[in-house]
C-alpha positions as CSV (number, residue, x, y, z in Angstrom):
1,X,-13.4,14.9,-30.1
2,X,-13.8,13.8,-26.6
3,X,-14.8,10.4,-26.3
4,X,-18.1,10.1,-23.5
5,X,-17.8,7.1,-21.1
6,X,-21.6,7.2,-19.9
7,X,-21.0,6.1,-15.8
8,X,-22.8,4.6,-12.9
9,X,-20.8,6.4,-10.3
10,X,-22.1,4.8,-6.7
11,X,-17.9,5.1,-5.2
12,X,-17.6,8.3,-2.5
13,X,-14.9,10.0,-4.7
14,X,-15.3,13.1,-6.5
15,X,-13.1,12.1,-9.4
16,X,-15.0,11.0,-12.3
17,X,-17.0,14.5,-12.4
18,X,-13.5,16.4,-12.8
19,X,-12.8,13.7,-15.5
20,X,-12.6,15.5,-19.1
21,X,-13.8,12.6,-20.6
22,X,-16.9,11.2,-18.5
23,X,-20.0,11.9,-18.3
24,X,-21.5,10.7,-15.4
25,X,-25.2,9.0,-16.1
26,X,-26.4,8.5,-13.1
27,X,-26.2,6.9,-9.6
28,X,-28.2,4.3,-7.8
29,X,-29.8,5.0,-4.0
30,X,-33.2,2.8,-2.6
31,X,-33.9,6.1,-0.1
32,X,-35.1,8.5,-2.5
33,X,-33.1,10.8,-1.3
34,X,-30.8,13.4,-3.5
35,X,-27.2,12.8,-3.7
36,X,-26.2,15.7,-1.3
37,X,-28.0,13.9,1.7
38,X,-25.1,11.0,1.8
39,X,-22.5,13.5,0.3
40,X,-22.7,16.8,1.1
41,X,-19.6,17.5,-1.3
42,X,-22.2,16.5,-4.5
43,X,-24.1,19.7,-3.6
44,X,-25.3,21.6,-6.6
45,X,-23.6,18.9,-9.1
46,X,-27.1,17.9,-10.8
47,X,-26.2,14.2,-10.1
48,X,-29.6,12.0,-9.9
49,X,-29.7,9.1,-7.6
50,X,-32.3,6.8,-8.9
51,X,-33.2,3.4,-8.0
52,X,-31.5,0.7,-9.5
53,X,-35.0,-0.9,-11.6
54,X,-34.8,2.7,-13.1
55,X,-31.2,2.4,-14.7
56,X,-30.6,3.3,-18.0
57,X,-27.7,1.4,-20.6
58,X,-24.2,2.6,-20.0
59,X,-20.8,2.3,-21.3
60,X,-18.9,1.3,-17.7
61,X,-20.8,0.2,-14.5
62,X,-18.5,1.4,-11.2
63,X,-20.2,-1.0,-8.7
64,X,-19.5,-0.8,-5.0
65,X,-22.1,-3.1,-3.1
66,X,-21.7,-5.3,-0.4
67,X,-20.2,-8.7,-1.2
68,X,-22.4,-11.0,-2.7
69,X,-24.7,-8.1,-4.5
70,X,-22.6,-7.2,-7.7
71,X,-22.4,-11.1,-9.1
72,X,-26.0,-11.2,-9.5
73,X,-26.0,-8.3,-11.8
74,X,-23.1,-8.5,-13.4
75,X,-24.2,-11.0,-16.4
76,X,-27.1,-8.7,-17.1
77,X,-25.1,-5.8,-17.2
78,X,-22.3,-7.1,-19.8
79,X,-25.3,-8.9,-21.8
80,X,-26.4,-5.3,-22.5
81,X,-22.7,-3.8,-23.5
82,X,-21.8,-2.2,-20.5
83,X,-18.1,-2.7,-19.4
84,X,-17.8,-3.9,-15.1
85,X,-15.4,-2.7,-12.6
86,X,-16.0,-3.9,-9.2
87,X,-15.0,-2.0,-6.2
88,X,-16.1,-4.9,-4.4
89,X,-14.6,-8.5,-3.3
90,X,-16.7,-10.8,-5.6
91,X,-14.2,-11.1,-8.2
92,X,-11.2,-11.1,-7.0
93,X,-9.8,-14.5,-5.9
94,X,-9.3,-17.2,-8.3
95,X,-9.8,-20.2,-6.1
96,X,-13.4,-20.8,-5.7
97,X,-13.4,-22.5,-2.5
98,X,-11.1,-20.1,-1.4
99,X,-13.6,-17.0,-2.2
100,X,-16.9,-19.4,-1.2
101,X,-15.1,-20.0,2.9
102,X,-14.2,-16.6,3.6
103,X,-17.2,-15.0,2.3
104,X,-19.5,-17.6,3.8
105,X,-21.9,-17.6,0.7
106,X,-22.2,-19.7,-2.5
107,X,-20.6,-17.7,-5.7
108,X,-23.4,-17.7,-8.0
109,X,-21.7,-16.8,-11.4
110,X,-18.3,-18.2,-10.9
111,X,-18.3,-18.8,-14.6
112,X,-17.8,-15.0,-15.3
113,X,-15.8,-14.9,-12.5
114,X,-12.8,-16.5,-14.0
115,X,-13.2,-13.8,-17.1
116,X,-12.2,-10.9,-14.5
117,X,-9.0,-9.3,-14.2
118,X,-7.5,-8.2,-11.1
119,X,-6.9,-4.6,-11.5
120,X,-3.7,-3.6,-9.8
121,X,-3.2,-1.7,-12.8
122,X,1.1,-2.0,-13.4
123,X,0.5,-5.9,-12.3
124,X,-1.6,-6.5,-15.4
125,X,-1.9,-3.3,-18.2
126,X,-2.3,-5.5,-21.0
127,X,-5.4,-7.7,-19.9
128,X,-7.1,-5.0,-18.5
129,X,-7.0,-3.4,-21.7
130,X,-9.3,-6.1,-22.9
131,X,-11.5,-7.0,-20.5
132,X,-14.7,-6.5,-19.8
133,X,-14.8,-7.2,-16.2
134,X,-12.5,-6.1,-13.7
135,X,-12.2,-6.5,-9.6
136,X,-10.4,-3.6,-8.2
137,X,-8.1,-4.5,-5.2
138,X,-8.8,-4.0,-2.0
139,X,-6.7,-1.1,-0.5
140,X,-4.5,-3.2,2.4
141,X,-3.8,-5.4,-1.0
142,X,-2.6,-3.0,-3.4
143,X,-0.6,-1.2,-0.9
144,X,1.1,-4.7,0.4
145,X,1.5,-6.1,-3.2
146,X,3.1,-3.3,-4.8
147,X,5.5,-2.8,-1.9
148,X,6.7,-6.6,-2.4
149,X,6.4,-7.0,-6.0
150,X,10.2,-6.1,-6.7
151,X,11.2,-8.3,-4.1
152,X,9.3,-11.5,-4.8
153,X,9.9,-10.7,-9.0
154,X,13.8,-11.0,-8.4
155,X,13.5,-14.2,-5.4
156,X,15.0,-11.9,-3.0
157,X,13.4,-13.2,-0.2
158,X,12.0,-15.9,1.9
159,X,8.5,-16.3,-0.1
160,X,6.6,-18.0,3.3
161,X,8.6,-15.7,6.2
162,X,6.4,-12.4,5.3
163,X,4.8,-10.4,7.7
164,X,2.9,-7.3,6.8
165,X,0.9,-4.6,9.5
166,X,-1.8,-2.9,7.6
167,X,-2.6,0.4,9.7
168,X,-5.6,2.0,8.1
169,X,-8.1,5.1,8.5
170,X,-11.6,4.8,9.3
171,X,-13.3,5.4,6.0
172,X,-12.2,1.4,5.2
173,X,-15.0,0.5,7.8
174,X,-17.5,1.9,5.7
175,X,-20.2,4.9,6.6
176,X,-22.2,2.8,8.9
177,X,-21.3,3.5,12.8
178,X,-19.3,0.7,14.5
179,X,-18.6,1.5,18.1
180,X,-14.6,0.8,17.4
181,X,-14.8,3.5,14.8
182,X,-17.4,6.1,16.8
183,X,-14.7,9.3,17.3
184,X,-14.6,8.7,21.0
185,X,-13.9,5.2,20.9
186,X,-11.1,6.0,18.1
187,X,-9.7,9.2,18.6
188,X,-6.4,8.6,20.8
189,X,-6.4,4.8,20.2
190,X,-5.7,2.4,18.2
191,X,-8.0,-0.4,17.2
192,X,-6.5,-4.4,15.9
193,X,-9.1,-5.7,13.7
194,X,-9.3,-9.5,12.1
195,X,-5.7,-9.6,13.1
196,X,-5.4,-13.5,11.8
197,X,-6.6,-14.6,8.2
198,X,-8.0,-11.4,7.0
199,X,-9.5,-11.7,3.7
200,X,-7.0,-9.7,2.1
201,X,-4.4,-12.3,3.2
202,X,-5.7,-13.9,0.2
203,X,-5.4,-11.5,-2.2
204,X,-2.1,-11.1,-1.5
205,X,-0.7,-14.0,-1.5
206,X,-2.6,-15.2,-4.7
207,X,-0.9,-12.1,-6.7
208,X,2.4,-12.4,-5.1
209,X,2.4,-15.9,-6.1
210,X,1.8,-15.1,-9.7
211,X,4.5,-12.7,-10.1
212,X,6.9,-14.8,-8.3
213,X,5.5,-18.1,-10.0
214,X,5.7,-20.2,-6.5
215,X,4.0,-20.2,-3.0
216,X,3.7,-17.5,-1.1
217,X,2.5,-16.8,2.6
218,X,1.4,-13.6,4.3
219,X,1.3,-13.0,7.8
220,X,-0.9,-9.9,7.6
221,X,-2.5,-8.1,10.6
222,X,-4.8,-5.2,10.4
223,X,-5.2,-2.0,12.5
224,X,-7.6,0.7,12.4
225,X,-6.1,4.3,13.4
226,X,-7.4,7.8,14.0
227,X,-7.2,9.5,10.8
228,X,-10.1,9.2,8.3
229,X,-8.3,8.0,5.1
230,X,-5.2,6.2,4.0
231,X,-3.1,3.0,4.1
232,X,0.6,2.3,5.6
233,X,1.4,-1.4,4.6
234,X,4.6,-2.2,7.2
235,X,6.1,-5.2,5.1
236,X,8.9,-7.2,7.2
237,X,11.1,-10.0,4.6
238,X,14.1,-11.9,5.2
239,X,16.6,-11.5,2.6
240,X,18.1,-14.7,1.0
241,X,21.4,-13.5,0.3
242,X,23.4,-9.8,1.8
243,X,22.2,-6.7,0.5
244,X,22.1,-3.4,1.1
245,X,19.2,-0.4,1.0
246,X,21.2,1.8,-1.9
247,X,21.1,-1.8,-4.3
248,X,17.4,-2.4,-2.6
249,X,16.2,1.2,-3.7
250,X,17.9,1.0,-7.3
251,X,15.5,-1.8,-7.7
252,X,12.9,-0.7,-7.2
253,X,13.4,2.5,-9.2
254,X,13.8,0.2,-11.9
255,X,11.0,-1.9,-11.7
256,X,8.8,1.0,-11.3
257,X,10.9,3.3,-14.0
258,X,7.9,3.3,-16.1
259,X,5.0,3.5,-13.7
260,X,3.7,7.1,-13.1
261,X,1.9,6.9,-10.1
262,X,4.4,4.9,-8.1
263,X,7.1,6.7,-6.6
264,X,10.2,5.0,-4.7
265,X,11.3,7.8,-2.1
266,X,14.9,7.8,-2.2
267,X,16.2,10.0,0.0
268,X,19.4,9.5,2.2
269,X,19.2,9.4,5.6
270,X,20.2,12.0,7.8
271,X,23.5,11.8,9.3
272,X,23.9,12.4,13.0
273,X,20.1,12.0,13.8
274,X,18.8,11.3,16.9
275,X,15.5,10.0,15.1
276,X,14.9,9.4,11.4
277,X,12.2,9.4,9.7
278,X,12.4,11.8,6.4
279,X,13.7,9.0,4.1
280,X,10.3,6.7,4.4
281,X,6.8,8.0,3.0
282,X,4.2,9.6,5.2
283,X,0.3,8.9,4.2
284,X,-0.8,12.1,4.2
285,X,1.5,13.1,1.5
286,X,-1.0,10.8,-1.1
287,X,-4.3,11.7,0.3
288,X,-6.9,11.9,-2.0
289,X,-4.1,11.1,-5.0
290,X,-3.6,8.2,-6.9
291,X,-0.2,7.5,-6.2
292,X,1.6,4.9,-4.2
293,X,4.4,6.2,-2.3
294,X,7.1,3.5,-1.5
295,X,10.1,3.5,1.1
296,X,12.4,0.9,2.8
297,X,15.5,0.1,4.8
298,X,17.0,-3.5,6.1
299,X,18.9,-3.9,9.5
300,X,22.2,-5.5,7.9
301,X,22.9,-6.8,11.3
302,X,19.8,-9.3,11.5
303,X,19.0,-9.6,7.9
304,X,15.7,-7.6,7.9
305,X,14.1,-5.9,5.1
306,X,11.3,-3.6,6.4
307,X,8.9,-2.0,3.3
308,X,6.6,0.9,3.6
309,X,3.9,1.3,1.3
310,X,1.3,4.3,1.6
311,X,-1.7,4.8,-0.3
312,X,-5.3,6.5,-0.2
313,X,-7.5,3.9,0.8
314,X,-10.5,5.5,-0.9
315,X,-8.0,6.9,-3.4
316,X,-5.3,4.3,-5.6
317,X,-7.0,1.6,-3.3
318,X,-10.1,2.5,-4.6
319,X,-11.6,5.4,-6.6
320,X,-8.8,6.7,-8.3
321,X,-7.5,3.5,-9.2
322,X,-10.8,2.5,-10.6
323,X,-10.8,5.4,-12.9
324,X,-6.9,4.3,-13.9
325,X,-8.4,0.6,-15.2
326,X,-11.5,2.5,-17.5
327,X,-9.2,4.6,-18.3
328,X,-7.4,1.8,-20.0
329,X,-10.2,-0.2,-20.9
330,X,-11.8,2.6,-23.4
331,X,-8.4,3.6,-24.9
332,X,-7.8,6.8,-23.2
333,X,-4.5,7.9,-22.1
334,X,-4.0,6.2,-18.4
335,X,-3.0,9.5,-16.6
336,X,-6.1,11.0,-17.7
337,X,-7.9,13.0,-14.8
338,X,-5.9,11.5,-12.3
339,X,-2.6,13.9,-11.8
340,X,-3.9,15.9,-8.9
341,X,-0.8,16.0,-6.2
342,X,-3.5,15.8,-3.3
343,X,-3.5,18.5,-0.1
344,X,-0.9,18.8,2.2
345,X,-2.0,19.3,5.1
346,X,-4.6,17.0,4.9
């Protein structure tokens, strides 16, 4: 018997309604409008927006406000039984002055706060399992995170020498118009973005540090780039002792061994070529997926190890992944509704 996981549903993703196991409730709009007016995709689907004084009780709340919105709900909402995941940054960081300086606003519930569970989902299966509250990453994190994890785990590297480019589409901004993201202004270009102590620096550097159990620091750098959706996290690490990209990738193939949606692309490099690039992961290959694709190399002669890590940004570093953490948190098999291989082309 299928087990029904009532949903608020208010992420851009049309996953949960090709979930077996979901049943959407409804979804929250102040316009009045219907659904297919902000997502023309929903036509047809019989999905009511109402207004958020008119929600009903529901298993699991999907919440994806701007910061600031979701903490003020949030105690109501697990008062009355409903399970939280937040798409949003108000749970996340674990440092309350931390969270309170680069969000510029007083956390008003920091009490539930330390309750959450950050929800890179292989980082930490077994809490998320029990909690009641989770804060999903944000997208530049989980890519950067997951490409490092193996690294920092074994001490490989230098913990404060990392530097990571976070190229992303344009859906990250958000559906309201920003000149640097208005097609003209994007198409053919490239757009740097909060290229010094961007919030997600902090994310990083706090999960990194757990699974490494010492200090870590990011040097992380953000560009926005003509293509709607996706992440490439270019990670650049300084080995401590010699190694080589065969021992590199066998690592990570065995940290991962167990993790479905992550897949370390191992594939030799072409001899003779004038240009390579088949051996590292391409974005469009995970579009609208929730997988992480992950791919690396090291220049032997100056003791570089470069990682690339490529997600959906609306996809495993958002929606998808999301679905992954309810999925564990009512029991259900992790996988469930989430196995679609994506379009290519996209």
């Amino acid at each position: 018997m299928k087990k029904n996981v009532n949903v608020l549903y208010i992420q851009y993703n049309i996953i949960l309604s090709e979930h077996p196991q979901v049943k959407i409730a409804w979804a929250t709009s102040r316009s009045g409008q219907p659904v297919e007016a902000f997502h023309k995709n929903f036509y047809g689907s019989g999905i009511k927006l109402v207004k958020p004084e008119e929600v009903t009780t529901c298993d699991v709340v999907f919440a994806a406000l701007p910061t600031g919105n979701v903490m003020n709900i949030t105690k109501e909402l697990l008062e009355k039984g409903s399970k939280v995941i937040d798409l949003g940054a108000d749970f996340r960081l674990k440092d309350r002055h931390d969270w309170e300086t680069i969000y510029g606003m007083k956390h008003s519930c920091w009490d539930i706060s330390k309750g959450a569970v950050y929800g890179i989902t292989e980082l930490h299966r077994e809490e998320l399992r029990k909690s009641n509250l989770i804060a999903n990453p944000g997208c530049y994190s989980s890519a950067s995170i997951l490409g490092l994890a193996p690294l920092i785990k074994e001490d490989l590297i230098d913990n404060e020498k990392i530097v990571i480019d976070g190229l992303s589409g344009t859906a990250g901004a958000g559906s309201e118009l920003d000149i640097a993201i208005h097609h003209p202004e994007i198409s053919n270009n490239l757009v740097p973005y909060n290229v010094v102590n961007h919030r997600h620096t902090y994310e990083i550097e706090q999960e990194l540090g757990i699974i490494g159990d010492s200090k870590v620091i990011v040097h992380f750098t953000t560009t926005y780039v003509p293509i709607t959706r996706g992440i490439l996290a270019i990670c650049h690490c300084f080995p401590k002792t010699k190694v080589s990209r065969t021992e590199l990738l066998d690592l990570y193939k065995e940290y991962y061994k167990d993790e479905y949606f992550i897949k370390i692309i191992d594939i030799p490099k072409e001899e003779n070529a004038s240009w390579q690039y088949v051996p590292y992961p391409w974005v469009n290959s995970v579009s609208g997926t929730n997988y992480c694709h992950i791919g690396l190399d090291i220049d032997e002669k100056r003791n570089r190890i470069v990682v690339f890590s490529v997600l959906d940004s609306i996809g495993k570093g958002g929606a998808h992944a999301a679905v992954q953490n309810m999925n564990l948190m009512f029991g259900l098999e992790e996988t469930l509704g989430l196995k679609r291989y994506g379009l290519h082309p996209y």
